[in-house]
C-alpha positions as CSV (number, residue, x, y, z in Angstrom):
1,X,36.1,-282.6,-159.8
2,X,37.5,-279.6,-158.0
3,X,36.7,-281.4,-154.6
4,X,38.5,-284.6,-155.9
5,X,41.5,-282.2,-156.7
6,X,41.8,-280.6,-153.3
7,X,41.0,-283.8,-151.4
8,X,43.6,-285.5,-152.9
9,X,46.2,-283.0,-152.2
10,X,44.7,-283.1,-148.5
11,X,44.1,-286.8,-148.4
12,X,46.9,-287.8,-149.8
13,X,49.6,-285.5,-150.0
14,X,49.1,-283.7,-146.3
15,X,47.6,-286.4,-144.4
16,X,49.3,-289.5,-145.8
17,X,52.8,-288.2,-147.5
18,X,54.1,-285.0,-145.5
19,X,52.6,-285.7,-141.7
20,X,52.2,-289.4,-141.7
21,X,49.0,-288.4,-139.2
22,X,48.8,-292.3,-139.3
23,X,52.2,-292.5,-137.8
24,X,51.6,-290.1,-134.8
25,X,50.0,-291.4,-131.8
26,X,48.1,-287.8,-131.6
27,X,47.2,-288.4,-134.8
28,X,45.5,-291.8,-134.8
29,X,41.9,-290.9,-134.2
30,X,41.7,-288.7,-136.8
31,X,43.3,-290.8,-139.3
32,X,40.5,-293.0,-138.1
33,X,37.8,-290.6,-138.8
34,X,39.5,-290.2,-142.2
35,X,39.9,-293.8,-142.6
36,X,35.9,-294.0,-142.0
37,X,35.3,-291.1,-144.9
38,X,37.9,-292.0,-146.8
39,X,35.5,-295.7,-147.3
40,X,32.0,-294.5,-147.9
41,X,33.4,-291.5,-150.5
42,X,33.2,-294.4,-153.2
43,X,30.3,-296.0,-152.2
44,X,28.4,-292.5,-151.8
45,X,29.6,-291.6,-155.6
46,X,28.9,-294.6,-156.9
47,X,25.1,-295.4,-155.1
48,X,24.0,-291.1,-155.8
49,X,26.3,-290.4,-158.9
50,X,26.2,-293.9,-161.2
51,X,23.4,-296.0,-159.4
52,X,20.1,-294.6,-160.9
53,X,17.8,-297.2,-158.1
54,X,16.0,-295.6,-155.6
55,X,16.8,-297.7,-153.1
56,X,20.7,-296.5,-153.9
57,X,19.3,-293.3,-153.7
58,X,17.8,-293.3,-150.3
59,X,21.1,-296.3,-148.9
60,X,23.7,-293.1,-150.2
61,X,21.9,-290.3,-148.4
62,X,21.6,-292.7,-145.3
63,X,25.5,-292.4,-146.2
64,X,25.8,-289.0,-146.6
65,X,24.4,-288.1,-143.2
66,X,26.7,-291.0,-141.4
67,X,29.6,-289.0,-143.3
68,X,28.6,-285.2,-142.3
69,X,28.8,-287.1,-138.5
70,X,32.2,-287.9,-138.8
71,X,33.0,-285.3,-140.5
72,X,32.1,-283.5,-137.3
73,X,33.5,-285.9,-135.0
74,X,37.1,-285.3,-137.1
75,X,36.6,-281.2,-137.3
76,X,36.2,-281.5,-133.4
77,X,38.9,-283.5,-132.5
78,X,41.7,-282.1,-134.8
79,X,43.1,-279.6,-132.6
80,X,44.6,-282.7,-130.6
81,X,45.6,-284.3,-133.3
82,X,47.8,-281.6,-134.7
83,X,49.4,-280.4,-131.4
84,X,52.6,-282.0,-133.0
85,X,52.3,-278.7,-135.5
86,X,50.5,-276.4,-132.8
87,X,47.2,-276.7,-134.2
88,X,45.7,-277.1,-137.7
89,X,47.2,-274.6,-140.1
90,X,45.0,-271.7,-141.3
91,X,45.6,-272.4,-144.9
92,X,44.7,-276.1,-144.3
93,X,41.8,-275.3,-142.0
94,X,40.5,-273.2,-145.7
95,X,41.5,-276.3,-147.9
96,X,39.1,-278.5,-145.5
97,X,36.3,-275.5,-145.9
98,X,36.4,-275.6,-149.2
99,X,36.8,-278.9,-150.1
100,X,34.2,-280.0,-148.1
101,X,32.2,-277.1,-149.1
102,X,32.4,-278.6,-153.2
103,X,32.2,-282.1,-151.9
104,X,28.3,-281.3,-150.1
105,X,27.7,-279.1,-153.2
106,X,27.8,-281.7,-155.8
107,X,25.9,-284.4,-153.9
108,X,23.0,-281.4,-153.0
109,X,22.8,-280.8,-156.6
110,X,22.7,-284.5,-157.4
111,X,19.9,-284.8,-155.0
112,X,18.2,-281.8,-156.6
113,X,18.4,-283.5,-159.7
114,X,17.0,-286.6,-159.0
115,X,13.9,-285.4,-157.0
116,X,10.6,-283.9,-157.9
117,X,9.0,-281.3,-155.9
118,X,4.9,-281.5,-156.3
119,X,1.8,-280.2,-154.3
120,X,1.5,-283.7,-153.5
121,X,4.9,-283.8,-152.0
122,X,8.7,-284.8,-152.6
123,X,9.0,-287.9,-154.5
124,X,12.2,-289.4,-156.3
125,X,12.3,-288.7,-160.0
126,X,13.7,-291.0,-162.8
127,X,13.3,-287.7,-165.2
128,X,16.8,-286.3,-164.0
129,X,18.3,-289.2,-166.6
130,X,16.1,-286.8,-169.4
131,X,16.8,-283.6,-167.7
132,X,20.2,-283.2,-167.2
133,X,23.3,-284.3,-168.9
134,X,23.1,-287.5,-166.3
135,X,25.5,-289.8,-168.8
136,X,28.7,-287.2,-168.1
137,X,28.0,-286.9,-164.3
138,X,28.2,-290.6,-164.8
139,X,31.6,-290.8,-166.5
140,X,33.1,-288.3,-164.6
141,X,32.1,-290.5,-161.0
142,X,33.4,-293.8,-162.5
143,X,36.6,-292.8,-163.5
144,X,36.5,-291.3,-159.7
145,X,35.8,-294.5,-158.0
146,X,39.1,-296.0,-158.6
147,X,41.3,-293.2,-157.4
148,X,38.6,-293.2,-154.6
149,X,38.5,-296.6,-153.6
150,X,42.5,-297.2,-153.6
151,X,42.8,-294.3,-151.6
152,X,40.1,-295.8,-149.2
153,X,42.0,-299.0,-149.2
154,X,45.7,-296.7,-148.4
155,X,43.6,-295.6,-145.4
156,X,42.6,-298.4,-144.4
157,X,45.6,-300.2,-144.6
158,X,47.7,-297.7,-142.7
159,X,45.3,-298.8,-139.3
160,X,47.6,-301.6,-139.0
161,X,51.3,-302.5,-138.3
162,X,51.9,-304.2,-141.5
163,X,50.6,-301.2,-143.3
164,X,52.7,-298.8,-142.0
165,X,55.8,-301.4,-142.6
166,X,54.6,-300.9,-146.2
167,X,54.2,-297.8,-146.3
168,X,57.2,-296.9,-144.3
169,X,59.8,-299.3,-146.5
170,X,58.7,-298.1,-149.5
171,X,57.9,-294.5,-148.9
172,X,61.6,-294.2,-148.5
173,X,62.0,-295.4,-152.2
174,X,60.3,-292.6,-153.8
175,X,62.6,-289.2,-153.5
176,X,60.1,-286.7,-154.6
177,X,57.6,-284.2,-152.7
């Protein structure tokens, strides 16, 4: 929850309200890159979080690994994309450590949980439902997935002109933040 909390300050607030990153022609690629997280985040939460099949299991961490790679394509090409501000800020540069940081913690411990170490090897485990408190790890990841997946859709949206028409007539609308 604390990861949702931070990356929807950064996500949202920073990325999409205050710099507009998808407005910036510096910018684009990474809003790209975020674009591209921004998409599997539900499906990862949903197929290691609520899914309970194995071959969910093994799809979302297929997933995960696709999203550490663009998560390393973004952290390496940010320093262009923020030349309009002279570089990422130090205090933003922490709020990507740690939410990233609580983001790869909670899908290790999931992963923990729902394998089973033996002498005969590592095998996926259907005891982590009798185990662990599996029905609130469930609540708590649906009622993510729709904050998740209409933020994914924002993202996605603000890749194209009529998007950022949207965004851009309405934003104006709103007088807050």
């Amino acid at each position: 929850m604390v990861f949702m909390i931070l990356a929807t300050y950064d996500g949202a607030y920073l990325h999409l309200w205050k710099y507009e990153l998808f407005n910036r022609d510096e910018s684009l690629f990474e809003h790209k890159t975020h674009t591209v997280r921004a998409l599997l985040f539900p499906i990862i939460v949903y197929l290691l979080f609520v899914d309970t099949s194995i071959i969910g299991f093994w799809i979302g961490l297929v997933l995960v690994l696709s999203d550490l790679i663009v998560l390393g394509i973004d952290a390496y090409s940010e320093k262009e994309s923020r030349s309009f501000m002279n570089g990422l800020p130090q205090w933003e540069y922490i709020l990507h450590i740690f939410a990233n940081s609580f983001h790869f913690a909670a899908i290790i411990l999931i992963v923990a949980a729902r394998i089973e170490i033996t002498n005969n090897g590592i095998f996926y485990s259907t005891d982590f439902m009798i185990r662990s408190n599996f029905e609130t790890v469930q609540l708590i990841a649906i009622n993510i997935l729709p904050g998740g997946i209409i933020l994914g859709l924002i993202h996605l949206l603000l890749n194209f002109e009529v998007g950022k028409q949207l965004w851009s007539s309405n934003r104006i609308k709103i007088t807050c933040c």
